[in-house]
C-alpha positions, -999 to +999 in steps of 0.1 A: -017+085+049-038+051+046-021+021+044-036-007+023-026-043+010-003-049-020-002-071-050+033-053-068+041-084-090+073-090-110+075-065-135+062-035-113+092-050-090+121-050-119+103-013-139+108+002-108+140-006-095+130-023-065+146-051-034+120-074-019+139-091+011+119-123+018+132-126+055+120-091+070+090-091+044+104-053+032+105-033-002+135-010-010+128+014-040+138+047-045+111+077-048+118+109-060+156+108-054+148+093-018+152+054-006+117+043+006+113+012+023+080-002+028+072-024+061+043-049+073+020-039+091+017-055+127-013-079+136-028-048+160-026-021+128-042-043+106-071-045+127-071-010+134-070-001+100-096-029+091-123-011+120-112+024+102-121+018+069-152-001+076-165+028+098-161+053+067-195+059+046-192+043+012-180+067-019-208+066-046-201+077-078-224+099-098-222+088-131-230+125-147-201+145-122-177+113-120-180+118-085 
């Protein structure tokens, strides 16, 4: 799984069912009949994540295959 940053906005939040609690920064939705919460990431993961994805060769797309 990758992690990534997320822009849900208001109607996502209210089509989906979900809690946003301001204090602890957490989403509360359900998925597939099971309650999900979603969590910041800490300081240390972001940079982790951040040397990860910039050490990955870029994806071109061929515009024949789509891929």
């Amino acid at each position: 799984m990758q992690t990534r940053s997320i822009l849900l906005g208001h109607p996502w939040e209210f089509d989906n069912d979900t809690l946003y609690h301001g204090r602890t920064n957490t989403y509360i939705l359900m998925h597939k009949d099971k309650k999900v919460t979603l969590l910041p990431l800490s300081p240390m993961d972001i940079v982790k994540h951040a040397k990860e994805i910039n050490n990955k060769p870029p994806i071109h797309i061929d515009k024949n295959n789509g891929i």
